[in-house]
mmCIF file of the C-alpha atoms, coordinates in Angstrom:
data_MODEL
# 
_entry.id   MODEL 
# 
loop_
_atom_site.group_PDB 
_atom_site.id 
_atom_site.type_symbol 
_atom_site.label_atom_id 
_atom_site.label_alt_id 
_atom_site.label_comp_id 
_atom_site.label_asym_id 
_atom_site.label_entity_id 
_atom_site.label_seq_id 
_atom_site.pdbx_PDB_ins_code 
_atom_site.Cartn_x 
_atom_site.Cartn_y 
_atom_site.Cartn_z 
_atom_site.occupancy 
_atom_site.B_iso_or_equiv 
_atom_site.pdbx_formal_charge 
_atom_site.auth_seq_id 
_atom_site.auth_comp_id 
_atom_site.auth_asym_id 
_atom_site.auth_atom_id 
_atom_site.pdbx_PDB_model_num 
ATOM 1   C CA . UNK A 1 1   ? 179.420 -126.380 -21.626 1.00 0.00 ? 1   UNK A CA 1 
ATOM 2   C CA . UNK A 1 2   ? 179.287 -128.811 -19.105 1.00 0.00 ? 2   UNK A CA 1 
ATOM 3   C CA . UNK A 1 3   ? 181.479 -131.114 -16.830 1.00 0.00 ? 3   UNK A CA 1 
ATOM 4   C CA . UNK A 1 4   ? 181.308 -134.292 -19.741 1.00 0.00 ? 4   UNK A CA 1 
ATOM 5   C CA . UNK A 1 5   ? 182.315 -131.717 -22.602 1.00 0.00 ? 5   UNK A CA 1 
ATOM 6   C CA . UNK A 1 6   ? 184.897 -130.000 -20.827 1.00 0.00 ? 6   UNK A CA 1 
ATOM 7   C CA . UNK A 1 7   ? 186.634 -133.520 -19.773 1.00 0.00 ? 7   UNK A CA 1 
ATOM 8   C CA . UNK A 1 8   ? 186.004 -134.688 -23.617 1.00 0.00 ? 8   UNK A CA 1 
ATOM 9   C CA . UNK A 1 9   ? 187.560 -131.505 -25.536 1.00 0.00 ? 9   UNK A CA 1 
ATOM 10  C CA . UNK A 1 10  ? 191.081 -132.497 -24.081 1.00 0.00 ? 10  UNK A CA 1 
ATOM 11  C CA . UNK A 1 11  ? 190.554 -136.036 -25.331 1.00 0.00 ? 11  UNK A CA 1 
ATOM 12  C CA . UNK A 1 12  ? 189.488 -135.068 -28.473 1.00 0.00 ? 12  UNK A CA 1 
ATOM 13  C CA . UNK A 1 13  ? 192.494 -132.544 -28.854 1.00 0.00 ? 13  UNK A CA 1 
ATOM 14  C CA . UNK A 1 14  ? 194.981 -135.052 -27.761 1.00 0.00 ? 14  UNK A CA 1 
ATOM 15  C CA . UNK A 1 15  ? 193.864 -137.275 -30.539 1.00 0.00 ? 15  UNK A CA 1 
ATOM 16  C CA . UNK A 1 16  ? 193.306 -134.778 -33.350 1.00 0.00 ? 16  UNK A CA 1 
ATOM 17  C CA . UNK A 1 17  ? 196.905 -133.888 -32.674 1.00 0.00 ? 17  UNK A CA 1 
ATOM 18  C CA . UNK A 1 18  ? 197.935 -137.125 -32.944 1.00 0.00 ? 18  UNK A CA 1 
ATOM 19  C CA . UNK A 1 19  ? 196.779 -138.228 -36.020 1.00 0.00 ? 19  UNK A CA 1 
ATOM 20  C CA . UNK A 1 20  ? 197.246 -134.593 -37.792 1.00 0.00 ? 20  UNK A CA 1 
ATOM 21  C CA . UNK A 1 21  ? 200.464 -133.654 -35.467 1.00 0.00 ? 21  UNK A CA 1 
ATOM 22  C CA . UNK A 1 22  ? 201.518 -129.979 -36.545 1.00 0.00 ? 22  UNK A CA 1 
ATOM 23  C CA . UNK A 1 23  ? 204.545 -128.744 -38.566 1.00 0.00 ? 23  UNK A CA 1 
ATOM 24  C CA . UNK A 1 24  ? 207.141 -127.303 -37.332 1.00 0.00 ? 24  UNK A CA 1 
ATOM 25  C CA . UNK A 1 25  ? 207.590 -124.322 -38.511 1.00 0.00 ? 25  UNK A CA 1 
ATOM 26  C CA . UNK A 1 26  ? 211.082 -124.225 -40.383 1.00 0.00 ? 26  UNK A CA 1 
ATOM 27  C CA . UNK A 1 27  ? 211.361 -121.254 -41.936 1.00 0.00 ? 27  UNK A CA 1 
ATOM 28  C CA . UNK A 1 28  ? 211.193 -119.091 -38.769 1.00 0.00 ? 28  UNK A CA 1 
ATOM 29  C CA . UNK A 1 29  ? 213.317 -121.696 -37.151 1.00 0.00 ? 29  UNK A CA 1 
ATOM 30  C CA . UNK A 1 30  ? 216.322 -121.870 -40.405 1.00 0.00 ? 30  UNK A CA 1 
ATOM 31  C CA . UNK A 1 31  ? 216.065 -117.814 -40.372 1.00 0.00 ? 31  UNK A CA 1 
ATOM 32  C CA . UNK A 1 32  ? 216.589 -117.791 -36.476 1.00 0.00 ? 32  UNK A CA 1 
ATOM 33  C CA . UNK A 1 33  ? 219.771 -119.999 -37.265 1.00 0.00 ? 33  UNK A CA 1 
ATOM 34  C CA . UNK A 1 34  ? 220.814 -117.653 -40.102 1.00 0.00 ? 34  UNK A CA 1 
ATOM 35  C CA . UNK A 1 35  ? 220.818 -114.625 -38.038 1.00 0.00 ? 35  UNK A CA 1 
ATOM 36  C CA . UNK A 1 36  ? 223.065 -116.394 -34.545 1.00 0.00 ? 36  UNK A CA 1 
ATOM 37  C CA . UNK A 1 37  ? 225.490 -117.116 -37.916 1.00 0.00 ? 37  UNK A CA 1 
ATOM 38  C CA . UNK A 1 38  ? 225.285 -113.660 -38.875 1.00 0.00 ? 38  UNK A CA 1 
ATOM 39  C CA . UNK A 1 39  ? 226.130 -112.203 -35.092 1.00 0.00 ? 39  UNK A CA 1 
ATOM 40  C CA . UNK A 1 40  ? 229.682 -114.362 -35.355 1.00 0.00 ? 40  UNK A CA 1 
ATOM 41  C CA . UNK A 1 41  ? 230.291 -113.182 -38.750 1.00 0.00 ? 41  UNK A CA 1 
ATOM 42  C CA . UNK A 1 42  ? 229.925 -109.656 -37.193 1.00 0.00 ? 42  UNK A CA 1 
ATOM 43  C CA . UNK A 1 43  ? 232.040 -109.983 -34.797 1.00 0.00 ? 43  UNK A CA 1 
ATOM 44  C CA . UNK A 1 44  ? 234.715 -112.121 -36.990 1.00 0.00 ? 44  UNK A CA 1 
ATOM 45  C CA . UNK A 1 45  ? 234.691 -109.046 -39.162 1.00 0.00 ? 45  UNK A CA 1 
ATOM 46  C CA . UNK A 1 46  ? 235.590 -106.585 -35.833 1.00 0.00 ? 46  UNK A CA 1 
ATOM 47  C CA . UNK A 1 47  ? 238.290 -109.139 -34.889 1.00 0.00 ? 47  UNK A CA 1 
ATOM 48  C CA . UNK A 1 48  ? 240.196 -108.577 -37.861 1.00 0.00 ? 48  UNK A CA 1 
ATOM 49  C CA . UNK A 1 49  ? 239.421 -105.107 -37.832 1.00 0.00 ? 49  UNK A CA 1 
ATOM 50  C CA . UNK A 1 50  ? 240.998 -104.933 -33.973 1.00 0.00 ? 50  UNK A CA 1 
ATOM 51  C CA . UNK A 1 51  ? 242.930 -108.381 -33.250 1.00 0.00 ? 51  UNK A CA 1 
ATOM 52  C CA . UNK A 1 52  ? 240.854 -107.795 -29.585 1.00 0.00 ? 52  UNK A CA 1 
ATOM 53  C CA . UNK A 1 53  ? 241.157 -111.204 -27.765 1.00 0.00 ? 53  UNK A CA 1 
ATOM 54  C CA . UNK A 1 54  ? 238.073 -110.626 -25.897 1.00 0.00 ? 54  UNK A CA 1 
ATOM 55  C CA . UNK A 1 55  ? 236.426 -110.662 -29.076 1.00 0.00 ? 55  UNK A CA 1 
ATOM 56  C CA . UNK A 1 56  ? 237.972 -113.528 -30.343 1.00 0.00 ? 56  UNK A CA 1 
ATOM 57  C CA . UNK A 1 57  ? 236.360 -114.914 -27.065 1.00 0.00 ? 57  UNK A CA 1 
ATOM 58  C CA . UNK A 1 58  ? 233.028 -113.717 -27.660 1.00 0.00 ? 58  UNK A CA 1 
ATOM 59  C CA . UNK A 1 59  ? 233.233 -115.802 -31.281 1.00 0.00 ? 59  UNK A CA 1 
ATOM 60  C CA . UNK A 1 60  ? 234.143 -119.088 -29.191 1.00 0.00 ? 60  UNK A CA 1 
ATOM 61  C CA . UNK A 1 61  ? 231.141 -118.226 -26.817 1.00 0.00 ? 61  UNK A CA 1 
ATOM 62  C CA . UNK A 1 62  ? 228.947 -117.834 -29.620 1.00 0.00 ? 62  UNK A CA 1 
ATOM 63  C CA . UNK A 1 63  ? 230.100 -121.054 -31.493 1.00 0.00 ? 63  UNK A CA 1 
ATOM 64  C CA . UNK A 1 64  ? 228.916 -122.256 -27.747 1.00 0.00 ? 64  UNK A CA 1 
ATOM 65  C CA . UNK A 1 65  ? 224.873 -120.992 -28.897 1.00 0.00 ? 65  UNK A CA 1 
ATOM 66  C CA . UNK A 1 66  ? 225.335 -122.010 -32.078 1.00 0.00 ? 66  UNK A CA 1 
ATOM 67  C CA . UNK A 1 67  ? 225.452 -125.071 -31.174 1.00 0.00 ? 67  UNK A CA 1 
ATOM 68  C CA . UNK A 1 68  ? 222.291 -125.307 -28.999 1.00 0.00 ? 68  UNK A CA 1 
ATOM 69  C CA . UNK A 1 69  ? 220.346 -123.746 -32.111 1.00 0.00 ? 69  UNK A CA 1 
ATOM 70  C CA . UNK A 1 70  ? 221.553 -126.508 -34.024 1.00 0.00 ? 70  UNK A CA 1 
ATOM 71  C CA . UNK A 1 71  ? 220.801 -129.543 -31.570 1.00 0.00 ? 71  UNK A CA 1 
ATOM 72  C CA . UNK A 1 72  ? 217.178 -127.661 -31.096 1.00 0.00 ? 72  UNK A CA 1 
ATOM 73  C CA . UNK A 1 73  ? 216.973 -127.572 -35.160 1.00 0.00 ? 73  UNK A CA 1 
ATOM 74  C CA . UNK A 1 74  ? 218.126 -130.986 -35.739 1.00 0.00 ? 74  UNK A CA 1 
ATOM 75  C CA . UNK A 1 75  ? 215.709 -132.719 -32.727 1.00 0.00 ? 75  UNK A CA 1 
ATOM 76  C CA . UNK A 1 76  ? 213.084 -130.650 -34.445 1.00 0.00 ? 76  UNK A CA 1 
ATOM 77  C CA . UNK A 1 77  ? 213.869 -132.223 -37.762 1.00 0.00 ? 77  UNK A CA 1 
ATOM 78  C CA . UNK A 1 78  ? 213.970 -135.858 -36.150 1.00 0.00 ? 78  UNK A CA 1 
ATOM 79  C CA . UNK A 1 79  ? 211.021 -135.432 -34.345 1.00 0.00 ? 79  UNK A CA 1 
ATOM 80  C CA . UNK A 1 80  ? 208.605 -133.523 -37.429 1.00 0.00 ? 80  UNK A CA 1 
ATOM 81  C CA . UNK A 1 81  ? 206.052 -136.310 -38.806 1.00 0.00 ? 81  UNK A CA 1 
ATOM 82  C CA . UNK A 1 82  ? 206.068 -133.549 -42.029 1.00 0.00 ? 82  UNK A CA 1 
ATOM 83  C CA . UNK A 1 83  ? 207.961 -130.720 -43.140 1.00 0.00 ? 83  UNK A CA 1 
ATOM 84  C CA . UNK A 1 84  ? 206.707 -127.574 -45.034 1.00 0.00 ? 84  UNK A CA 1 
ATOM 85  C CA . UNK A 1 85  ? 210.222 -128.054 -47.509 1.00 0.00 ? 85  UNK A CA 1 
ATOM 86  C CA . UNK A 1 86  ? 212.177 -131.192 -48.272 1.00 0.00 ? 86  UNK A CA 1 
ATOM 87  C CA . UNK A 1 87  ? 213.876 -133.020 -45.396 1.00 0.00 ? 87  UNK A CA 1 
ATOM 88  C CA . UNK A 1 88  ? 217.512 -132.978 -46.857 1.00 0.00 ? 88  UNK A CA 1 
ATOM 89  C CA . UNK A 1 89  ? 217.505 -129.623 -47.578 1.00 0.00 ? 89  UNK A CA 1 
ATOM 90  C CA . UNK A 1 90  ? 216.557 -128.404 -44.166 1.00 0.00 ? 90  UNK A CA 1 
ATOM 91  C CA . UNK A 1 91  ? 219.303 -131.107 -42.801 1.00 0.00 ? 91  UNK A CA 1 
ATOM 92  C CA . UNK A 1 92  ? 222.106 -129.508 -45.211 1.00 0.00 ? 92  UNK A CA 1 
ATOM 93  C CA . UNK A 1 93  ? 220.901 -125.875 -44.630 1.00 0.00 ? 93  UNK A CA 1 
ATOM 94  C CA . UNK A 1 94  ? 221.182 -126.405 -40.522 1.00 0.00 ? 94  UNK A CA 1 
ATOM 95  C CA . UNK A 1 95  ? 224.635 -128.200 -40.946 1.00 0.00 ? 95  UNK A CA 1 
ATOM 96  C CA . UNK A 1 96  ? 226.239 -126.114 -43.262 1.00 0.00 ? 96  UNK A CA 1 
ATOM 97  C CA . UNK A 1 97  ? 225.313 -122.861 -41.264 1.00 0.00 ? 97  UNK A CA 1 
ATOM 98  C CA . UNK A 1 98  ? 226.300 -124.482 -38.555 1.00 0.00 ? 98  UNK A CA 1 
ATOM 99  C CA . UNK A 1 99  ? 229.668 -124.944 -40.030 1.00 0.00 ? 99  UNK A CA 1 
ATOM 100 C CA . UNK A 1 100 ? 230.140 -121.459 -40.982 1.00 0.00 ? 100 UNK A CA 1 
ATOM 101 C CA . UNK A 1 101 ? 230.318 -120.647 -37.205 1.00 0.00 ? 101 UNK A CA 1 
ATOM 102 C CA . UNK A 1 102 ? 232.675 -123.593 -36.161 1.00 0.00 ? 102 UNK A CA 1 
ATOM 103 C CA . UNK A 1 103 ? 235.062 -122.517 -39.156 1.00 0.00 ? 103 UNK A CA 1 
ATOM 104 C CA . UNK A 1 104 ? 234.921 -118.466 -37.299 1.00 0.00 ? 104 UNK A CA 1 
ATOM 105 C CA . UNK A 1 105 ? 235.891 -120.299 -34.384 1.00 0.00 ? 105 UNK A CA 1 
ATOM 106 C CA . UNK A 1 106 ? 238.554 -122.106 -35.641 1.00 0.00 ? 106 UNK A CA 1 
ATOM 107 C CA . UNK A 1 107 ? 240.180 -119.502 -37.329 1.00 0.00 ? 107 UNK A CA 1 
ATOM 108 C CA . UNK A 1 108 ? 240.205 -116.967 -34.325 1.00 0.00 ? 108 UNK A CA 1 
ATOM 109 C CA . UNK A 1 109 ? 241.414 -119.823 -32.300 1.00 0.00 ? 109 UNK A CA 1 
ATOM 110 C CA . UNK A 1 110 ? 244.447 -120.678 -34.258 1.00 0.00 ? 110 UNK A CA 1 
ATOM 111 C CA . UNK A 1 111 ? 245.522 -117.309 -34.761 1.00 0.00 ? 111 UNK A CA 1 
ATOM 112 C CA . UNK A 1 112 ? 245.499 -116.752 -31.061 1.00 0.00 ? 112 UNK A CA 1 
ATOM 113 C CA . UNK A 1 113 ? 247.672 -120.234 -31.018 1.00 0.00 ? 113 UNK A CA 1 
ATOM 114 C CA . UNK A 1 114 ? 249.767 -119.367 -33.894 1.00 0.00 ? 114 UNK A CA 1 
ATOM 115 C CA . UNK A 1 115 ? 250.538 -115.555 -32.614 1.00 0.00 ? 115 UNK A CA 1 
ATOM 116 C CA . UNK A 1 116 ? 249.522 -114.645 -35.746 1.00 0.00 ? 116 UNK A CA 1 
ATOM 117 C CA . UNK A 1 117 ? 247.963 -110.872 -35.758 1.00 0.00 ? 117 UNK A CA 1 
ATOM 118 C CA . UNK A 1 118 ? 245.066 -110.001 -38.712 1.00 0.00 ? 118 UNK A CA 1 
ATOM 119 C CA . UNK A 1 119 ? 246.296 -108.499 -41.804 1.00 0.00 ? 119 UNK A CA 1 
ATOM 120 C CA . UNK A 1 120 ? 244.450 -106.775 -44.733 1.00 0.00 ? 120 UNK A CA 1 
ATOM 121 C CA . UNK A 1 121 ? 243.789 -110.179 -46.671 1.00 0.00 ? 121 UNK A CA 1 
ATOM 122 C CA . UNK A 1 122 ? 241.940 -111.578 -43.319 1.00 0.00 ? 122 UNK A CA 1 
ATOM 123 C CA . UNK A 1 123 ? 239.667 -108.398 -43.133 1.00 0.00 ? 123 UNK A CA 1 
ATOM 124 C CA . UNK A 1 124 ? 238.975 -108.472 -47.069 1.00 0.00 ? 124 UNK A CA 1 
ATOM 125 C CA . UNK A 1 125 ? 237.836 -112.166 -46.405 1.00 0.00 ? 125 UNK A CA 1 
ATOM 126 C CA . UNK A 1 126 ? 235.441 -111.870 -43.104 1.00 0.00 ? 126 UNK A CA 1 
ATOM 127 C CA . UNK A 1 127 ? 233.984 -108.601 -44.296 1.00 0.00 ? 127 UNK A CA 1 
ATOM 128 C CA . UNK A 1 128 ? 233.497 -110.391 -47.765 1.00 0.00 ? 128 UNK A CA 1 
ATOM 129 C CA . UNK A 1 129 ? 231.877 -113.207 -45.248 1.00 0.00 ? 129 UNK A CA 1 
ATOM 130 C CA . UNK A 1 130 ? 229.428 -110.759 -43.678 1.00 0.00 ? 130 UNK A CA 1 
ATOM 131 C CA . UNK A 1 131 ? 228.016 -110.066 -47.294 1.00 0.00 ? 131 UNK A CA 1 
ATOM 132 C CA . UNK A 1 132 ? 227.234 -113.620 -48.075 1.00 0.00 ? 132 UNK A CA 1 
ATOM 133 C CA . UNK A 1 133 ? 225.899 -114.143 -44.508 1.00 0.00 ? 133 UNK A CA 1 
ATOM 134 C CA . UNK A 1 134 ? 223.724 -111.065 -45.005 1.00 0.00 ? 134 UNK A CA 1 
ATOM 135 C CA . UNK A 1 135 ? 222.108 -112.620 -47.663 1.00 0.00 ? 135 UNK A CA 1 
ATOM 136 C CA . UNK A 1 136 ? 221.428 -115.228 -46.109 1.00 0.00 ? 136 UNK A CA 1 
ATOM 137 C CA . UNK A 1 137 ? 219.648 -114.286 -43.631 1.00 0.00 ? 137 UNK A CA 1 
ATOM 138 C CA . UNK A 1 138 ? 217.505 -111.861 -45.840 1.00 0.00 ? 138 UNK A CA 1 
ATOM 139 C CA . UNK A 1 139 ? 216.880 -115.540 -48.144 1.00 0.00 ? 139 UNK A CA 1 
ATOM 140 C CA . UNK A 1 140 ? 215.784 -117.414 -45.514 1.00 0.00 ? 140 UNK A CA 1 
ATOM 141 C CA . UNK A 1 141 ? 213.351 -114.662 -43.689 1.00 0.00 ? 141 UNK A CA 1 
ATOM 142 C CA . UNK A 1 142 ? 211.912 -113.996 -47.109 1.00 0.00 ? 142 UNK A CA 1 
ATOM 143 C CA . UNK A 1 143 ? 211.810 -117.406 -48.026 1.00 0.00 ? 143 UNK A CA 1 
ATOM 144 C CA . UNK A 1 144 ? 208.293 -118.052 -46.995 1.00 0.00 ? 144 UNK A CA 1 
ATOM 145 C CA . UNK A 1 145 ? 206.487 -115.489 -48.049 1.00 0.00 ? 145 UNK A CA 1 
ATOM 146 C CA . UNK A 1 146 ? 209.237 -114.132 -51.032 1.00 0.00 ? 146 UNK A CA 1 
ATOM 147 C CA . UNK A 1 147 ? 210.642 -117.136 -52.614 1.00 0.00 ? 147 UNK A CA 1 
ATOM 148 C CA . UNK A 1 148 ? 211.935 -115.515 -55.464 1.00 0.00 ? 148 UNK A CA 1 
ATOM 149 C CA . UNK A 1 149 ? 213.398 -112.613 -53.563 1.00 0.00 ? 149 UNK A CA 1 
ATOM 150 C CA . UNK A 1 150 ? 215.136 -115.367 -51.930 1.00 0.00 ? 150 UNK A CA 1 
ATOM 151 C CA . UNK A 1 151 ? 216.626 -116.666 -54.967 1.00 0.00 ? 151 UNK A CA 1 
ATOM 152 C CA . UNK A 1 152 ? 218.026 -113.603 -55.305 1.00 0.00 ? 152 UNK A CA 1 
ATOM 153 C CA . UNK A 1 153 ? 219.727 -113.614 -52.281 1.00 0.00 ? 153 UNK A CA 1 
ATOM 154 C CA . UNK A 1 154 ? 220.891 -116.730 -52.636 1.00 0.00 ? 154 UNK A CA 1 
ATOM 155 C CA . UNK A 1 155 ? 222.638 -115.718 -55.715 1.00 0.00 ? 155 UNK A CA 1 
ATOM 156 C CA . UNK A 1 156 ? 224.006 -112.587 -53.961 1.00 0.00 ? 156 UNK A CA 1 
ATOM 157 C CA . UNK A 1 157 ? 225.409 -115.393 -51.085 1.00 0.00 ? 157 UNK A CA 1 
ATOM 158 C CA . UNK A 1 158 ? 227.464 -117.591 -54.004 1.00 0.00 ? 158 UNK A CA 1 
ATOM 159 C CA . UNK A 1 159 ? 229.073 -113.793 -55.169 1.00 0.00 ? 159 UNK A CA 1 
ATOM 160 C CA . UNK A 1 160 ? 230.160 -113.153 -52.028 1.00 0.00 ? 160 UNK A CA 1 
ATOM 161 C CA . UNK A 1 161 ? 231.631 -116.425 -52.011 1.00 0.00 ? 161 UNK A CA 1 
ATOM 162 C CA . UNK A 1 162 ? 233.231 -116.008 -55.087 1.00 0.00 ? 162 UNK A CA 1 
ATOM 163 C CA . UNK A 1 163 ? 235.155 -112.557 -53.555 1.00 0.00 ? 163 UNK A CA 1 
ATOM 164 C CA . UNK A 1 164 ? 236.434 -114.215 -50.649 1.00 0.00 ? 164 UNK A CA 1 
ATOM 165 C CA . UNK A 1 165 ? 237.807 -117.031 -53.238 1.00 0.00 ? 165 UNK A CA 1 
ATOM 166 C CA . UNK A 1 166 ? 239.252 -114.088 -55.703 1.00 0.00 ? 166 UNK A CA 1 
ATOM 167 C CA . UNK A 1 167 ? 240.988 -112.738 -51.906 1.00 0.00 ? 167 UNK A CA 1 
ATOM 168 C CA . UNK A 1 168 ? 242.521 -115.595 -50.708 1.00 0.00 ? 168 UNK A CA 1 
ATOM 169 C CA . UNK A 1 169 ? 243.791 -116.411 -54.029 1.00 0.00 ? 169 UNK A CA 1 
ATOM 170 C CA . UNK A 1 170 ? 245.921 -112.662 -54.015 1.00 0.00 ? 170 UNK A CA 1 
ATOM 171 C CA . UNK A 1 171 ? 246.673 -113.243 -50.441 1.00 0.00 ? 171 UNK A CA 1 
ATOM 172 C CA . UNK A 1 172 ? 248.575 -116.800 -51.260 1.00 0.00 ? 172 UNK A CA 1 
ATOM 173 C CA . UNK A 1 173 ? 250.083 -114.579 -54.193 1.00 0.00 ? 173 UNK A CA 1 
ATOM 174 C CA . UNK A 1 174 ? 251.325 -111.785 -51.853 1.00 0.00 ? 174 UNK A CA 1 
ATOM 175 C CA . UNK A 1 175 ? 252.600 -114.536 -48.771 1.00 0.00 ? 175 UNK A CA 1 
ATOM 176 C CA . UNK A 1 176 ? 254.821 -116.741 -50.605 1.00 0.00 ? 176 UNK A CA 1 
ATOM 177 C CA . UNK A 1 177 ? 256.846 -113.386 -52.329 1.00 0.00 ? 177 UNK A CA 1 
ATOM 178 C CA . UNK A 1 178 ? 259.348 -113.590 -49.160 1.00 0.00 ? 178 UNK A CA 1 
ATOM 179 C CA . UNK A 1 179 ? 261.393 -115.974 -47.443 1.00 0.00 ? 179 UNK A CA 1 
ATOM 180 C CA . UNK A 1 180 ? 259.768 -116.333 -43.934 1.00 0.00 ? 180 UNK A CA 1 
ATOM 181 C CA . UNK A 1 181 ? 258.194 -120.023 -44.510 1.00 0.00 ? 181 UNK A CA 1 
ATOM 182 C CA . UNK A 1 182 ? 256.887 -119.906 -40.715 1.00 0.00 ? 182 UNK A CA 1 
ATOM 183 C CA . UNK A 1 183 ? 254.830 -116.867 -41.062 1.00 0.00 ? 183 UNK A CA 1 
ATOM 184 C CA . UNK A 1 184 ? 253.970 -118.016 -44.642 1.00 0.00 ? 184 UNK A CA 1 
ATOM 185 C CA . UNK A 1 185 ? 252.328 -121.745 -43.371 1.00 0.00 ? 185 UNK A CA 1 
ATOM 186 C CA . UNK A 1 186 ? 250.858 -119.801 -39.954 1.00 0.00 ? 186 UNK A CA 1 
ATOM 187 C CA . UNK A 1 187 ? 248.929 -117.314 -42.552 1.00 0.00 ? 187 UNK A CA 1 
ATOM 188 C CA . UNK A 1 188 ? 248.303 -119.910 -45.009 1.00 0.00 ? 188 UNK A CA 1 
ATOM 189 C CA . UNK A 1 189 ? 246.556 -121.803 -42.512 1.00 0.00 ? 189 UNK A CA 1 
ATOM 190 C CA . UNK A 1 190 ? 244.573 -119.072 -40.875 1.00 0.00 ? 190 UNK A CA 1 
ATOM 191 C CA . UNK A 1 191 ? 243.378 -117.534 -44.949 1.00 0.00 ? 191 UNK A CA 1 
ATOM 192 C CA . UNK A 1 192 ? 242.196 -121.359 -45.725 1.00 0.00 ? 192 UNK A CA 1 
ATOM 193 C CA . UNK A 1 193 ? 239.845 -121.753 -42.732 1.00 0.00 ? 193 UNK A CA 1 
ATOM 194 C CA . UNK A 1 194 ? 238.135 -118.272 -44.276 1.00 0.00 ? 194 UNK A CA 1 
ATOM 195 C CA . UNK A 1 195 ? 238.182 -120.188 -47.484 1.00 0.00 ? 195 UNK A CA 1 
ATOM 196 C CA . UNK A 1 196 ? 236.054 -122.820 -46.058 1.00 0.00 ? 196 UNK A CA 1 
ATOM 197 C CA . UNK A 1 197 ? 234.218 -120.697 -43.907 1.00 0.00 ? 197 UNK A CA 1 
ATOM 198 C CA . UNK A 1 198 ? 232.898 -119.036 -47.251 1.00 0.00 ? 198 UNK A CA 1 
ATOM 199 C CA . UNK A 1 199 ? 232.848 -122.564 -48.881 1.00 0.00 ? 199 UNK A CA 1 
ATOM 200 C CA . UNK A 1 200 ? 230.132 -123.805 -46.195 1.00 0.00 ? 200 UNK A CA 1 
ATOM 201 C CA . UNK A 1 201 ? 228.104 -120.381 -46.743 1.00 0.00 ? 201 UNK A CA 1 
ATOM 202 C CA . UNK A 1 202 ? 228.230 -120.467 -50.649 1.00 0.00 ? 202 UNK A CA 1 
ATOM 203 C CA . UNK A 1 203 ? 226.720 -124.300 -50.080 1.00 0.00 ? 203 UNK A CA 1 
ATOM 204 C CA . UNK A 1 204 ? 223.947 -122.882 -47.907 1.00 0.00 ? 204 UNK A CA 1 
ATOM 205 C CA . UNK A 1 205 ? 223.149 -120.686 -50.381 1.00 0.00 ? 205 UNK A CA 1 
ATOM 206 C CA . UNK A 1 206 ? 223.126 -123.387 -53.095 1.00 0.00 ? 206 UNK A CA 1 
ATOM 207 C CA . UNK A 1 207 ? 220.452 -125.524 -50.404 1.00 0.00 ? 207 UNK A CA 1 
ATOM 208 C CA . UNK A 1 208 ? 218.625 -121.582 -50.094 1.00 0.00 ? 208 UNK A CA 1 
ATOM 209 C CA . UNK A 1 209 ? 218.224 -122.152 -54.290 1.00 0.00 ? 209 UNK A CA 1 
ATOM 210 C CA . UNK A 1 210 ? 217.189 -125.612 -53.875 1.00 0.00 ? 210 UNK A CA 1 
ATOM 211 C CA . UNK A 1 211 ? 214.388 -124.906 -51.984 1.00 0.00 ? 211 UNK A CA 1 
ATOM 212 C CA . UNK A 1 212 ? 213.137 -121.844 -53.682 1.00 0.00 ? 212 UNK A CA 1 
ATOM 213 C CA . UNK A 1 213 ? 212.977 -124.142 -56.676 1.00 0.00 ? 213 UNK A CA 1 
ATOM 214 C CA . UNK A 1 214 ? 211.296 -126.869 -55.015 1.00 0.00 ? 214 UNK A CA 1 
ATOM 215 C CA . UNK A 1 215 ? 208.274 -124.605 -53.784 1.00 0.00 ? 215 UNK A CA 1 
ATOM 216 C CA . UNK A 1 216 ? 208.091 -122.351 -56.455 1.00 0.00 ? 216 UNK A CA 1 
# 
């Protein structure tokens, strides 16, 4: 090769990427995202199994790199002249993750501000959690290659959901038997940002399905 090809290559690579600029690639980049939700979830699950503050810290630095995964996925998104799956649902599947680790945060957070220690209910619901997030991130590293595993998964996600639902409703049940309406709207408050913590995953999973249909 000489001098007049070598300067020309770079040219001609500059333009071929220009007008056929390559795709992101979003599954590696959604499953990366599922798995920095499923590392909170974990240690949600061993804060209510210890009521450790310096986990409960570790969950608010984690919401932290959550967040950079998130700003990274989104500019991504922005920036992609195509996408391997539809737009939307890459937009909904990076929020609503995203949201699963803010409501983690949240919940640790206020019980620390409430003084409110975990009880049974509280473990039943995060370890509930952990399945659906689980699932998750098995859906979304198989979606590429094992769509319709991933369906499955997705399915397995919305039952977990469903079991967090079925706890919080006998925790309400069991907290307004007695008479102490403090404790009762300081747990109430700290079972209902599970609730929506499973609410956010069960939608993921419901964008997981989406998808799966779409490229099946």
């Amino acid at each position: 090769m000489d001098s007049n090809d070598a300067q020309q290559k770079p040219i001609f690579r500059r333009l071929f990427d220009r007008v056929f600029p390559k795709v992101p690639d979003f599954f590696r980049l959604l499953a990366e995202q599922a798995v920095q939700v499923n590392h909170t979830a974990g240690l949600l699950v061993e804060y209510m199994e210890t009521g450790d503050a310096a986990i409960g810290q570790q969950i608010r630095e984690d919401e932290h790199e959550a967040d950079r995964i998130k700003i990274r996925n989104l500019h991504t998104l922005n920036e992609a002249f195509s996408t391997p799956i539809d737009r939307e649902d890459i937009y909904r599947a990076i929020v609503d993750m995203d949201e699963v680790v803010n409501y983690c945060k949240t919940t640790v957070s206020e019980m620390s501000v409430l003084d409110v220690i975990p009880d049974k209910f509280d473990l039943e619901m995060a370890l509930h959690l952990k399945e659906g997030v689980d699932a998750l991130v098995s859906g979304f590293t198989r979606l590429a290659t094992q769509p319709e595993a991933a369906a499955v998964d997705a399915d397995t996600a919305r039952k977990a959901e469903r079991k967090v639902e079925k706890s919080y409703r006998r925790a309400i049940a069991a907290l307004f038997q007695g008479d102490d309406y403090i404790t009762m709207f300081k747990r109430r408050e700290i079972y209902r940002h599970l609730s929506n913590a499973a609410d956010r995953m069960a939608n993921c999973a419901n964008t997981l399905h989406d998808i799966v249909v779409k490229i099946t």
